[in-house]
Backbone and ligand atoms as CSV (ligand in chain L), in Angstrom:
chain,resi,resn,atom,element,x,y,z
A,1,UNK,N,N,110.994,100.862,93.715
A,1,UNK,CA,C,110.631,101.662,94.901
A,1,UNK,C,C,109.451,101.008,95.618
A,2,UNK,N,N,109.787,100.593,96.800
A,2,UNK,CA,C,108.893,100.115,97.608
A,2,UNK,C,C,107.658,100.535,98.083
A,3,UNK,N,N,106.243,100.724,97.494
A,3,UNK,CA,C,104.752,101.294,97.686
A,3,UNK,C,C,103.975,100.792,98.543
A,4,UNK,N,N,103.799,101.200,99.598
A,4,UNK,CA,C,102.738,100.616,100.631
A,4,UNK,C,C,100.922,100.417,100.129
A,5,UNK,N,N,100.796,100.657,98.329
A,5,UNK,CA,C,99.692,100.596,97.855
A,5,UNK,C,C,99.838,99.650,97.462
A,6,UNK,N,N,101.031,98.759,97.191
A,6,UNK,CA,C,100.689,97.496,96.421
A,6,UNK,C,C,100.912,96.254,97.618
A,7,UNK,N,N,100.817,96.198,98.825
A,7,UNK,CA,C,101.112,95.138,99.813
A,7,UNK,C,C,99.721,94.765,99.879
A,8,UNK,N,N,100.186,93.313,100.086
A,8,UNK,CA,C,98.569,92.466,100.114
A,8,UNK,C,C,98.590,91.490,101.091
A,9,UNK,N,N,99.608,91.437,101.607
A,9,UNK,CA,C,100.419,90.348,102.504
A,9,UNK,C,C,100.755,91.163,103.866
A,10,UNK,N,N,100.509,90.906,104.928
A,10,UNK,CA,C,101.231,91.355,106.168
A,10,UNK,C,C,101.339,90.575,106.916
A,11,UNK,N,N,103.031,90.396,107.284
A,11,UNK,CA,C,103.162,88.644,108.264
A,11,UNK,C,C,103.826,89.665,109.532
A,12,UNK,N,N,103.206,89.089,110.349
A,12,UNK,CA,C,103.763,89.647,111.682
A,12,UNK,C,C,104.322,88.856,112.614
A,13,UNK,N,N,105.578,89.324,113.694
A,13,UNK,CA,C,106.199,88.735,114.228
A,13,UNK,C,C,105.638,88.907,115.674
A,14,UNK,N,N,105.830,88.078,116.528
A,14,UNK,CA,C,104.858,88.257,117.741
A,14,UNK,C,C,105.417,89.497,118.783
A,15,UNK,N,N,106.868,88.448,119.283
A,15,UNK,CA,C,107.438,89.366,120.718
A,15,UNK,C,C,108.084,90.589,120.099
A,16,UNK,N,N,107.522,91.467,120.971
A,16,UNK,CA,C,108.023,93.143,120.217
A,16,UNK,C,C,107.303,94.023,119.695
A,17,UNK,N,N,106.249,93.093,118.941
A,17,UNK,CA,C,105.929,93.490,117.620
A,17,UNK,C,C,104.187,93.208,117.821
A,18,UNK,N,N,104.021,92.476,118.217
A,18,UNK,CA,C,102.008,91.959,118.835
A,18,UNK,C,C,102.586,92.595,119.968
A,19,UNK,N,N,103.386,92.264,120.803
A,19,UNK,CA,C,103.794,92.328,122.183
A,19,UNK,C,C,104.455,93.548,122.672
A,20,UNK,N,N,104.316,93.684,123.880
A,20,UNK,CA,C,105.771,95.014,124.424
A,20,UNK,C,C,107.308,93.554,124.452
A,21,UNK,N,N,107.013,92.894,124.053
A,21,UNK,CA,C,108.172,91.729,124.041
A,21,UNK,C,C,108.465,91.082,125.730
A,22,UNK,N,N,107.338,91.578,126.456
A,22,UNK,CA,C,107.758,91.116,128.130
A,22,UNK,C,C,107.007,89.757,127.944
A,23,UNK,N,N,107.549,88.724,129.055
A,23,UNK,CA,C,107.469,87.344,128.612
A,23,UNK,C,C,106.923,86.899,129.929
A,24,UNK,N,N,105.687,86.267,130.148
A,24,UNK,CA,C,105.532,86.613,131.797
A,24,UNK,C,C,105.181,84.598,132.075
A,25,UNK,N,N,106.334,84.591,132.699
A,25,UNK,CA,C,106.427,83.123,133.530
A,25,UNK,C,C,105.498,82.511,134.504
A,26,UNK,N,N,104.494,81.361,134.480
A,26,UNK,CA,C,103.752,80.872,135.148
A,26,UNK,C,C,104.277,79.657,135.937
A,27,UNK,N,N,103.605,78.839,136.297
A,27,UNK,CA,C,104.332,77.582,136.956
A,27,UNK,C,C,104.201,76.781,135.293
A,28,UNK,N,N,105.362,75.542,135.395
A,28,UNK,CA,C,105.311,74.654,134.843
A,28,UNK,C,C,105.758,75.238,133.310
A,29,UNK,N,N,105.239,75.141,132.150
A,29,UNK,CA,C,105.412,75.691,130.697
A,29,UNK,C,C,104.652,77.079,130.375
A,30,UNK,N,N,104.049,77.051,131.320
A,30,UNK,CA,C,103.173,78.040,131.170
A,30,UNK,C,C,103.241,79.320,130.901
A,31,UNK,N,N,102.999,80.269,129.728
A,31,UNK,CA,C,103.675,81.606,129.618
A,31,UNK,C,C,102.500,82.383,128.989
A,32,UNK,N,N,102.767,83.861,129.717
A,32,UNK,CA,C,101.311,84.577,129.530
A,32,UNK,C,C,102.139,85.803,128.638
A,33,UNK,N,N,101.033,86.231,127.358
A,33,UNK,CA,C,101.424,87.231,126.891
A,33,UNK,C,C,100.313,88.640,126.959
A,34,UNK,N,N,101.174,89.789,126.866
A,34,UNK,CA,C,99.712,91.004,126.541
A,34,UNK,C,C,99.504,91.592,124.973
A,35,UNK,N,N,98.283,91.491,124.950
A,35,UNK,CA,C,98.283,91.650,123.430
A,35,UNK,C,C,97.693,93.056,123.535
A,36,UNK,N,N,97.508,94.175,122.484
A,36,UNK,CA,C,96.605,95.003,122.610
A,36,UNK,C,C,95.236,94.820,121.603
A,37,UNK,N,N,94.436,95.223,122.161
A,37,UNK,CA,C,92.879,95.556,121.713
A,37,UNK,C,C,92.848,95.985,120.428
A,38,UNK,N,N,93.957,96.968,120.418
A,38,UNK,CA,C,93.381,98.540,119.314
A,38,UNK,C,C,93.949,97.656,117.567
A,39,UNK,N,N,95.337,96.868,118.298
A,39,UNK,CA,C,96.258,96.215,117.040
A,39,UNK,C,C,95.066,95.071,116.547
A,40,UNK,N,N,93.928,94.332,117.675
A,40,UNK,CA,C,93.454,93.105,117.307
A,40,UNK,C,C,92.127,94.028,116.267
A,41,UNK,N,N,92.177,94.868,116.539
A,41,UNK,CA,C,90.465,95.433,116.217
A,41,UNK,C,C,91.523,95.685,114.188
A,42,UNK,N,N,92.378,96.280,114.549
A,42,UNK,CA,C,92.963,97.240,112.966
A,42,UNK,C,C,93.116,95.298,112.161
A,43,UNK,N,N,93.569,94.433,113.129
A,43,UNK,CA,C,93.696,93.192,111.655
A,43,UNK,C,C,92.511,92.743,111.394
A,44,UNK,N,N,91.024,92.301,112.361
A,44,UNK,CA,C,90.130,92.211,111.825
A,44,UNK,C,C,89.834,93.030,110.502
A,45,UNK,N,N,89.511,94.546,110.542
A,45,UNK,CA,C,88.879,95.511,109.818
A,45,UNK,C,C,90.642,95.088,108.483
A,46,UNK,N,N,91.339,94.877,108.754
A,46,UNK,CA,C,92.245,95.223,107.440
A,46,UNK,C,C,91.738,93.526,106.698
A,47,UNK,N,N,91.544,92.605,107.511
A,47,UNK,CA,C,90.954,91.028,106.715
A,47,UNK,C,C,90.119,91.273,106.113
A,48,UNK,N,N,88.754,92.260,106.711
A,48,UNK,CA,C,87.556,92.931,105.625
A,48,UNK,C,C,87.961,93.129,104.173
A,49,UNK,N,N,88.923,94.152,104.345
A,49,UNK,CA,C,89.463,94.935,103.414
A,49,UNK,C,C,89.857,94.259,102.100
A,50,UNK,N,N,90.361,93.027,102.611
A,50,UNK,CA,C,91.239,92.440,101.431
A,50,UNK,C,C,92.538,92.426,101.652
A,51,UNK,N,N,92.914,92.572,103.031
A,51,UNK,CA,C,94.546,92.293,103.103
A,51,UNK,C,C,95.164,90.694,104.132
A,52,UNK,N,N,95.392,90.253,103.897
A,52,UNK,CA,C,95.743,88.789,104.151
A,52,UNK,C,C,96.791,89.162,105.665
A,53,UNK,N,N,96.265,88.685,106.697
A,53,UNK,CA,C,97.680,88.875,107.546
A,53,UNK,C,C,98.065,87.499,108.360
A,54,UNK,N,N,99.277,87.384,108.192
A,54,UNK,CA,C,99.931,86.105,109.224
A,54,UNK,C,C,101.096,86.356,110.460
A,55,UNK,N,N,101.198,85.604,110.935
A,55,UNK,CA,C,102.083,85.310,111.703
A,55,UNK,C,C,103.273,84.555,112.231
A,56,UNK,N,N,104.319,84.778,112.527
A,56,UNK,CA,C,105.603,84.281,112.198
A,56,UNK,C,C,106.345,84.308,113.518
A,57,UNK,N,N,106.501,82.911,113.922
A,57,UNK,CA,C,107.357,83.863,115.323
A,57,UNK,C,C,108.227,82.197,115.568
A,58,UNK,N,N,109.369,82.857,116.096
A,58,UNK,CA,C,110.455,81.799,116.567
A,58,UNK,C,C,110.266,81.000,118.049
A,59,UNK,N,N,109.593,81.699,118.492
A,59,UNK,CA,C,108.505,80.810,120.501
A,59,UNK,C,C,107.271,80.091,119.680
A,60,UNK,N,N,106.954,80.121,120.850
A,60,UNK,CA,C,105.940,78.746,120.653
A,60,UNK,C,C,105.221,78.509,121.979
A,61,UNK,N,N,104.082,79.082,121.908
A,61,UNK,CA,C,102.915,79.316,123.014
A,61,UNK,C,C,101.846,78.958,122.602
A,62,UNK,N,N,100.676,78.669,123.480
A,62,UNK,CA,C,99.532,78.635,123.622
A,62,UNK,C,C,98.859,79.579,123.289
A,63,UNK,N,N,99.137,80.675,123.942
A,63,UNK,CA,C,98.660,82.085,123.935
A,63,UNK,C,C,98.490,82.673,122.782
A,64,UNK,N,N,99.634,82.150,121.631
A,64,UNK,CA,C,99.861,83.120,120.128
A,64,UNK,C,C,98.711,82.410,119.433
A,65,UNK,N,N,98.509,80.659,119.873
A,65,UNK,CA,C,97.737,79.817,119.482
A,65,UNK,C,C,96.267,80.358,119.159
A,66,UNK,N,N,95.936,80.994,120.682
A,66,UNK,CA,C,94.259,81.466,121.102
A,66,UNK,C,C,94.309,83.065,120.146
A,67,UNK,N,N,95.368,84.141,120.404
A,67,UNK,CA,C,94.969,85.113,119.529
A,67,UNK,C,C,95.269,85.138,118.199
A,68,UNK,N,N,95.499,84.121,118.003
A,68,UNK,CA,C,95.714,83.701,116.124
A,68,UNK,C,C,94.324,83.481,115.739
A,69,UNK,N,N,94.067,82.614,116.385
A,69,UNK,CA,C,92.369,81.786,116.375
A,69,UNK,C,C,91.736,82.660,116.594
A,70,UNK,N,N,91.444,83.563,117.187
A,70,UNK,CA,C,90.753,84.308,117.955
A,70,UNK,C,C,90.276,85.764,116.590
A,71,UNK,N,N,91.449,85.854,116.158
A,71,UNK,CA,C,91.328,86.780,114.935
A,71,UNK,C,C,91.204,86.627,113.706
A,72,UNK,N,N,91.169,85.146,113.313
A,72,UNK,CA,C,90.853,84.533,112.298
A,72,UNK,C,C,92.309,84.501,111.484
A,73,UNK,N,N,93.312,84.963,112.002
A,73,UNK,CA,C,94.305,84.497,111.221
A,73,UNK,C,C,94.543,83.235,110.334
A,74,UNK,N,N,94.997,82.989,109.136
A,74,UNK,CA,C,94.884,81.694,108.670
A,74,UNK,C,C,96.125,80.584,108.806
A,75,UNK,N,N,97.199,81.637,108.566
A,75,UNK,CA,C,98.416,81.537,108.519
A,75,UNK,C,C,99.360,81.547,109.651
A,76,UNK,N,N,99.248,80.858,110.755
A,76,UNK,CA,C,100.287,81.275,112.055
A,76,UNK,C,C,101.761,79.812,112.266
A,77,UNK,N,N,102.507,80.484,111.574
A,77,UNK,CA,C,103.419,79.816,112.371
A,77,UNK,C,C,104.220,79.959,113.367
A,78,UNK,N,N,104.459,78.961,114.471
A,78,UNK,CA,C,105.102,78.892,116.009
A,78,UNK,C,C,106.603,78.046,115.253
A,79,UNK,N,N,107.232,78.607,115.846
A,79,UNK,CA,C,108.721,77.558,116.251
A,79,UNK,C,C,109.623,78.042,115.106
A,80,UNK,N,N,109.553,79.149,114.232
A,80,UNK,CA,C,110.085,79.112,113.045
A,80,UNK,C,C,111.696,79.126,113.177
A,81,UNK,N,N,112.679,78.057,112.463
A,81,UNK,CA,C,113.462,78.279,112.877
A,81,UNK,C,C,114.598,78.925,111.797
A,82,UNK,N,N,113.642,79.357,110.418
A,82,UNK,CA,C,114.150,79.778,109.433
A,82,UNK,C,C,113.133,81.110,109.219
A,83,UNK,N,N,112.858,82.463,109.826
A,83,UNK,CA,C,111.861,83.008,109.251
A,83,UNK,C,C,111.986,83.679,107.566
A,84,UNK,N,N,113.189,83.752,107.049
A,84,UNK,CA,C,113.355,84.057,105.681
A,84,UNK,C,C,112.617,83.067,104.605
A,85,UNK,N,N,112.614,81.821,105.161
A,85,UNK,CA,C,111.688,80.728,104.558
A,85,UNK,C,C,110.485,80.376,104.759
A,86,UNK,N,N,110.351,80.888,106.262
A,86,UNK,CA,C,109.171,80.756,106.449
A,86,UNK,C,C,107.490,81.872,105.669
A,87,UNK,N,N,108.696,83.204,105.784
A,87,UNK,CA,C,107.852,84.036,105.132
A,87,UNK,C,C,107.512,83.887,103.805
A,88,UNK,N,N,108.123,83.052,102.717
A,88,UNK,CA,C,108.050,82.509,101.772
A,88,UNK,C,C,106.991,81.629,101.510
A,89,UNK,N,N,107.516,80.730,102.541
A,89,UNK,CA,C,105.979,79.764,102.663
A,89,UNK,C,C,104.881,80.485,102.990
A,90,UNK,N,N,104.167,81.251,103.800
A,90,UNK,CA,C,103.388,82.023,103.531
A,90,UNK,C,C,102.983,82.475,102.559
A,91,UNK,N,N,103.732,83.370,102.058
A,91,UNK,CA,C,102.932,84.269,100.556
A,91,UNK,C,C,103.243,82.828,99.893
A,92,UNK,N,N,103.538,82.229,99.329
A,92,UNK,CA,C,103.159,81.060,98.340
A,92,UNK,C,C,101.669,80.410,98.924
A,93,UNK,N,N,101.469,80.734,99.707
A,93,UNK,CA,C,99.947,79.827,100.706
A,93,UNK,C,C,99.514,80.683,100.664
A,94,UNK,N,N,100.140,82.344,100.691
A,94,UNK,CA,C,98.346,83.449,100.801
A,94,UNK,C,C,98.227,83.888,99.056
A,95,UNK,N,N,99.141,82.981,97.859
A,95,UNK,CA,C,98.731,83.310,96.875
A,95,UNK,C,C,99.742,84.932,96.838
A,96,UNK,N,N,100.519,85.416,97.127
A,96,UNK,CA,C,100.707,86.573,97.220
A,96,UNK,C,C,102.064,87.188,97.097
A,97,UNK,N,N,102.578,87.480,95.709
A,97,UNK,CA,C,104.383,87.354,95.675
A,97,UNK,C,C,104.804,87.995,96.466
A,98,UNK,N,N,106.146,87.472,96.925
A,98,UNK,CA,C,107.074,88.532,97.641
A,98,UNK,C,C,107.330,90.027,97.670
A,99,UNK,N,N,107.315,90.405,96.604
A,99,UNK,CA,C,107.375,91.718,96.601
A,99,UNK,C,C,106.131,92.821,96.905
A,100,UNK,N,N,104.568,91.758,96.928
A,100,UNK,CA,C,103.556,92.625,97.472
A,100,UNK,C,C,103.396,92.425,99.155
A,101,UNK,N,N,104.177,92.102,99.426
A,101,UNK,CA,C,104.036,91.441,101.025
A,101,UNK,C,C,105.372,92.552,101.723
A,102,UNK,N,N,104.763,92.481,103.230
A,102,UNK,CA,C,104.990,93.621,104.244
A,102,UNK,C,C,105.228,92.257,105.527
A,103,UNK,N,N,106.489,92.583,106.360
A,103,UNK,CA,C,106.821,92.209,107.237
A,103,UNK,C,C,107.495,92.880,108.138
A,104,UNK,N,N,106.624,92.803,109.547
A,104,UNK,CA,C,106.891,93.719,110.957
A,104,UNK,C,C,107.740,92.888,111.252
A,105,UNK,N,N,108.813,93.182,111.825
A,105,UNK,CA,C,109.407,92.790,113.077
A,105,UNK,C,C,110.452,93.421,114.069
A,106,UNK,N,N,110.992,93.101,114.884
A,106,UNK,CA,C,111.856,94.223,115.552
A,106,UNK,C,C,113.046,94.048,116.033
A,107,UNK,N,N,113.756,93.119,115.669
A,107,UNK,CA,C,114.866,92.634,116.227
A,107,UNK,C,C,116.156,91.515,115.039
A,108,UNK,N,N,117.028,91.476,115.391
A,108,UNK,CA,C,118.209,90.932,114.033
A,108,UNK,C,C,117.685,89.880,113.708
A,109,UNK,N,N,116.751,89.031,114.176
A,109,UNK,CA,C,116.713,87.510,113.887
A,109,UNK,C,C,115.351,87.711,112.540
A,110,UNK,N,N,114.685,88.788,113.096
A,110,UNK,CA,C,113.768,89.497,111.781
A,110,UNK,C,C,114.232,89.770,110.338
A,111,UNK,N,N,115.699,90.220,110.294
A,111,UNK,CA,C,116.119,90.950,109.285
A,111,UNK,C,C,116.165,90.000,108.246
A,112,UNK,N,N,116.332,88.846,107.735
A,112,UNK,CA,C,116.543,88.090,106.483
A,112,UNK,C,C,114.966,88.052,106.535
A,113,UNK,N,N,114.192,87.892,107.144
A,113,UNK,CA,C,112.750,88.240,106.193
A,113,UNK,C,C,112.323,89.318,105.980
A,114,UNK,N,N,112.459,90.242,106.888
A,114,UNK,CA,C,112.406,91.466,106.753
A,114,UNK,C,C,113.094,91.391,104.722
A,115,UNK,N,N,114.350,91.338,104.441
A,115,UNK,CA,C,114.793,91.519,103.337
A,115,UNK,C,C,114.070,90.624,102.040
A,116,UNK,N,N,112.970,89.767,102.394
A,116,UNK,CA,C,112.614,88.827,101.402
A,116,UNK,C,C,111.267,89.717,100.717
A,117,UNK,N,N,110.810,90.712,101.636
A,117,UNK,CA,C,109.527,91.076,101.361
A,117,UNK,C,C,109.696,92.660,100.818
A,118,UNK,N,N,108.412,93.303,99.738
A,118,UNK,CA,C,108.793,94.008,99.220
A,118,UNK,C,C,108.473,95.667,100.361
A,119,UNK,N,N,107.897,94.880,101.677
A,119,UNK,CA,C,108.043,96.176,102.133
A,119,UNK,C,C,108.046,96.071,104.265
A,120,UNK,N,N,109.471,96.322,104.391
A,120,UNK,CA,C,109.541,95.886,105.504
A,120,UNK,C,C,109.023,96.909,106.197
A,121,UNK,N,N,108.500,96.743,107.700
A,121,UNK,CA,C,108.338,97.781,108.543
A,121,UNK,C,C,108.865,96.978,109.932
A,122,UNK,N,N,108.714,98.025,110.736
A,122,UNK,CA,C,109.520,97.857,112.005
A,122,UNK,C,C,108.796,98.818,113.415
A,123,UNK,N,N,109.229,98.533,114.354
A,123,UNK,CA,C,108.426,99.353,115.511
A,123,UNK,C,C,109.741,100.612,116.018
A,124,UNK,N,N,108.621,100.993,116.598
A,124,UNK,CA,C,109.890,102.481,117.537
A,124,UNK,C,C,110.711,102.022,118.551
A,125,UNK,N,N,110.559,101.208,119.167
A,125,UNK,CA,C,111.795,100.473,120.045
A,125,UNK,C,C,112.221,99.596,119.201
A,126,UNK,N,N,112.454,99.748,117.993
A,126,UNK,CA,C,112.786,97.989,117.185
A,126,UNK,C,C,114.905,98.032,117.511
A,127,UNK,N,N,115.491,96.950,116.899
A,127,UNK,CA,C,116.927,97.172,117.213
A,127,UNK,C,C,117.201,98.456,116.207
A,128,UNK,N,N,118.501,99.286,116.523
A,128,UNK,CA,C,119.052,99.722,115.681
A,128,UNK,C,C,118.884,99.276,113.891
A,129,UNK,N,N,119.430,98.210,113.625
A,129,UNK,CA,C,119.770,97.552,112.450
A,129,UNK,C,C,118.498,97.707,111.796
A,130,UNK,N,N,117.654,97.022,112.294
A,130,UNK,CA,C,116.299,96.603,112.075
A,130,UNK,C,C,115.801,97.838,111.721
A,131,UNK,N,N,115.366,98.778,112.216
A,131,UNK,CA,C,115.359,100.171,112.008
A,131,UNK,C,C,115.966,100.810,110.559
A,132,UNK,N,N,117.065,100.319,109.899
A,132,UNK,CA,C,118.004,100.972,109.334
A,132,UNK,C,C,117.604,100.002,107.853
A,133,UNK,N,N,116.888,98.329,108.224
A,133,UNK,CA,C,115.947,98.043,106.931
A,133,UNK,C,C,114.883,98.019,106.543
A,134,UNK,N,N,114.228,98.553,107.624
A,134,UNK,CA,C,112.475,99.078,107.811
A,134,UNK,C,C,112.521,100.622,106.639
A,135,UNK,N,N,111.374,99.941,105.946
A,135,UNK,CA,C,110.572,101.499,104.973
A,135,UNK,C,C,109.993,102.176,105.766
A,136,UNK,N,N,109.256,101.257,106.812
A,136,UNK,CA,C,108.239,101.935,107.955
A,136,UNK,C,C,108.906,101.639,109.153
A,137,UNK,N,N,109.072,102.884,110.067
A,137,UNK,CA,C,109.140,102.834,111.397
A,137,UNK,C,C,107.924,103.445,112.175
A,138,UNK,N,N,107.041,102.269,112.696
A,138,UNK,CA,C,105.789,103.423,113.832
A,138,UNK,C,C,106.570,104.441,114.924
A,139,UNK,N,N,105.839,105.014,115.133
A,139,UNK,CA,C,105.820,105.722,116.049
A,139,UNK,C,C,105.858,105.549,117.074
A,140,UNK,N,N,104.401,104.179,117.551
A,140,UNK,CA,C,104.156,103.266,118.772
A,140,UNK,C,C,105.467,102.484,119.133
A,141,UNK,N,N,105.748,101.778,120.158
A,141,UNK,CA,C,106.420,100.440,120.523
A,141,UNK,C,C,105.445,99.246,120.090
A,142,UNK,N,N,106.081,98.070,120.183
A,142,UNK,CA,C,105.491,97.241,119.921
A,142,UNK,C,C,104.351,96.922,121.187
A,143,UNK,N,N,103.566,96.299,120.960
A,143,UNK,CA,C,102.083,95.768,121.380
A,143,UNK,C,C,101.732,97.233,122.492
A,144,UNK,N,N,102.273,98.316,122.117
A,144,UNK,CA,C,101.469,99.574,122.352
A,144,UNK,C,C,100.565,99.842,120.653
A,145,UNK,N,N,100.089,99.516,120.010
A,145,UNK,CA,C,99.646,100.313,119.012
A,145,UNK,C,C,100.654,99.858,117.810
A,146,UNK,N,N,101.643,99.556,117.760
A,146,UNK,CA,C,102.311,99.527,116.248
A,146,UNK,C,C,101.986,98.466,115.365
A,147,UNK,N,N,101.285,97.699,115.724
A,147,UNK,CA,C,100.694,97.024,114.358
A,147,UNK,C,C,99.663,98.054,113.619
A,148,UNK,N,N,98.393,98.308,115.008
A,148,UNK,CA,C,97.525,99.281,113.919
A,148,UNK,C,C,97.953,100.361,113.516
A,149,UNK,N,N,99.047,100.938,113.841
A,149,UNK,CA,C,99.846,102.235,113.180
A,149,UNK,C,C,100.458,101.679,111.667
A,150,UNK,N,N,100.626,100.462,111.726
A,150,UNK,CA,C,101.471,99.829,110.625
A,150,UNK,C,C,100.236,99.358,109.473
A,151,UNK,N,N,99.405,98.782,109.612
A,151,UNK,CA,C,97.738,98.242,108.958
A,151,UNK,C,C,97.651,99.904,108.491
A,152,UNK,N,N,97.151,100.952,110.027
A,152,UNK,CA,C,96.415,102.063,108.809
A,152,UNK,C,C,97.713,102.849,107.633
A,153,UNK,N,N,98.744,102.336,108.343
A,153,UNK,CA,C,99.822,103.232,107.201
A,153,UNK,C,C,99.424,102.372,105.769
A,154,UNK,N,N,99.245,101.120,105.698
A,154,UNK,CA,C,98.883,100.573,104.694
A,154,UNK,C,C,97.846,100.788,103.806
A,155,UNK,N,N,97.060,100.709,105.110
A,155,UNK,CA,C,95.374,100.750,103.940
A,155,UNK,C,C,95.026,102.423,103.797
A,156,UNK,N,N,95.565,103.458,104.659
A,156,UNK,CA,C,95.632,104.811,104.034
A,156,UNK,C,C,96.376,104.781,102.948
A,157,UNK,N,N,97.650,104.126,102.315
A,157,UNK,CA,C,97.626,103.918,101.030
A,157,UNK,C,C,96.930,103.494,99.977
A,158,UNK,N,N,96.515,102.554,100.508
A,158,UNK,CA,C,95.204,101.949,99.642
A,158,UNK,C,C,94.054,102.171,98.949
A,159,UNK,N,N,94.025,103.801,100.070
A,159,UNK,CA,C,92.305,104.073,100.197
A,159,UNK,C,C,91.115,103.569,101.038
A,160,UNK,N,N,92.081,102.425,101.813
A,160,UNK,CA,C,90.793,101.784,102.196
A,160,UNK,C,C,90.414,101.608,103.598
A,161,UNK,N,N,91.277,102.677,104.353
A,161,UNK,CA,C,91.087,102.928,105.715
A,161,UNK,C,C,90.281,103.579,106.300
A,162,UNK,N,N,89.559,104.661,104.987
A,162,UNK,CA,C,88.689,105.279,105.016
A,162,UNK,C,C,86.853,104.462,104.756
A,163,UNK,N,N,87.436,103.482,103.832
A,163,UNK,CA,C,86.367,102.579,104.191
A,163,UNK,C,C,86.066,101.439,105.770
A,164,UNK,N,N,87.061,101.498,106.185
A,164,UNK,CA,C,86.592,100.748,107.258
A,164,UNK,C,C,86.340,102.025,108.342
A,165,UNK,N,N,86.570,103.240,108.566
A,165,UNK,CA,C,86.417,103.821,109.089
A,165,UNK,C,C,84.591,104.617,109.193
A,166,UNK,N,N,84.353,104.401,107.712
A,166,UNK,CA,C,83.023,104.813,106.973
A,166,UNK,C,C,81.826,103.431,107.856
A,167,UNK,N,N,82.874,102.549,107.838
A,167,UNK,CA,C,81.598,101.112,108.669
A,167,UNK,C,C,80.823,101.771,109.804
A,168,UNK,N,N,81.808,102.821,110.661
A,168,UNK,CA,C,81.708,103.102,111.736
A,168,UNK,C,C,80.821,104.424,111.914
A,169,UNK,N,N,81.000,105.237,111.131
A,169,UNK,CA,C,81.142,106.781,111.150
A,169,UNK,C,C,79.703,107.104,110.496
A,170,UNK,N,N,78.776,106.117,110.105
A,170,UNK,CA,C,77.290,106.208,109.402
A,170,UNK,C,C,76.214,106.691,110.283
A,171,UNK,N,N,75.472,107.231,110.033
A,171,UNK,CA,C,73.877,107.590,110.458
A,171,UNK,C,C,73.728,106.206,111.326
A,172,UNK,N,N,72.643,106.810,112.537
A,172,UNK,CA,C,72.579,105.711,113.405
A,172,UNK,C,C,71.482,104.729,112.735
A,173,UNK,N,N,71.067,103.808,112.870
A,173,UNK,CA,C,69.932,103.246,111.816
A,173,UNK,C,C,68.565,103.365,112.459
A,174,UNK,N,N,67.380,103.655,111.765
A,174,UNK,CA,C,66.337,104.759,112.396
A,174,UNK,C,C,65.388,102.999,112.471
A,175,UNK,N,N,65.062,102.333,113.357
A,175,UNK,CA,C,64.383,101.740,113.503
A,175,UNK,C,C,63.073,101.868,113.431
A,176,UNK,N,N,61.931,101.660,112.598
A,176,UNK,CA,C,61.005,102.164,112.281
A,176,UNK,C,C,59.943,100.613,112.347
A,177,UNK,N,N,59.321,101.420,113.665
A,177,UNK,CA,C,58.113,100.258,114.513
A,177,UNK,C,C,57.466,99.724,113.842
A,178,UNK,N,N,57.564,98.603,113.488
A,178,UNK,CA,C,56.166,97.484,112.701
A,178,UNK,C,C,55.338,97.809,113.616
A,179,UNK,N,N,54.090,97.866,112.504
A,179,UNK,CA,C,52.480,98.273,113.189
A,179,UNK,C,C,52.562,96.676,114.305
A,180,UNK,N,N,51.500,97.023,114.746
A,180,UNK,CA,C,51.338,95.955,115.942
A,180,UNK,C,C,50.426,95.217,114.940
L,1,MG,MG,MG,110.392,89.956,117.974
């Protein structure tokens, strides 16, 4: 039975899933994505925590480049053209077996990794299918909120959502004037 207390691994898929999946065309190669705030703030605070997260996606941008970097991700792969293997390679690199590892994604080309890991999740617009091998379905759409809907479903298993929440929620700190 699949436990969202024992995942230590979360590989995420970009379009759909970081993204509302809209793909916005510039001149030349150039392609702009929207990420949300609330999903970048929940993977920082879940890296605190002790949960490892990567990224997995079949495009190949600049953009996934800067908010990979940007969040300290360690693990990002672009171009995947096997993600059932790819997610493999991952948890063998985050140290982390298959069966403690969690993979978002939202669409059929997701589903053979989706099936490699011991706990798939999926978004509220995800495909049908996809939906039907997801443990977790958010609530959110993708890059509205469903990663951090997907992180706190995790680390409220954990216990430990309440600790990153506690970072926040403390006495203000009483600054107390050095004599002159
Ligand atoms: Mg996708």
């Amino acid at each position: 039975m699949p436990d969202p207390a024992d995942i230590r691994l979360l590989v995420l898929d970009v379009d759909g899933v970081l993204t509302d999946g809209g793909l916005y065309y510039g001149p030349g190669d150039v392609e702009l994505k929207r990420f949300d705030i609330k999903d970048g703030f929940a993977i920082r605070a879940a890296q605190r925590v002790g949960l490892h997260v990567a990224i997995l996606t079949a495009r190949q941008s600049d953009a996934v480049a800067r908010r990979g970097a940007e969040l300290g991700i360690e693990h990002v792969i672009q171009g995947s053209q096997d993600k059932a293997r790819d997610v493999r390679r991952i948890a063998t690199a985050s140290g982390v077996p298959l069966h403690e590892a969690a993979f978002m994604g939202d669409d059929l080309v997701d589903l053979p990794a989706m099936r490699q890991v011991g706990y798939p999740m999926t978004v509220a617009d995800a495909a049908d299918e996809v939906k039907q091998a997801a443990e977790l379905i958010t609530e959110k759409p993708g890059g509205r909120g469903a990663v951090r809907e997907g992180i706190e479903h995790l680390l409220k298993a954990q216990g430990k959502w309440e600790k990153v929440v506690a970072q926040y929620s403390g006495e203000p700190h009483v600054v107390t004037p050095s004599p002159l």
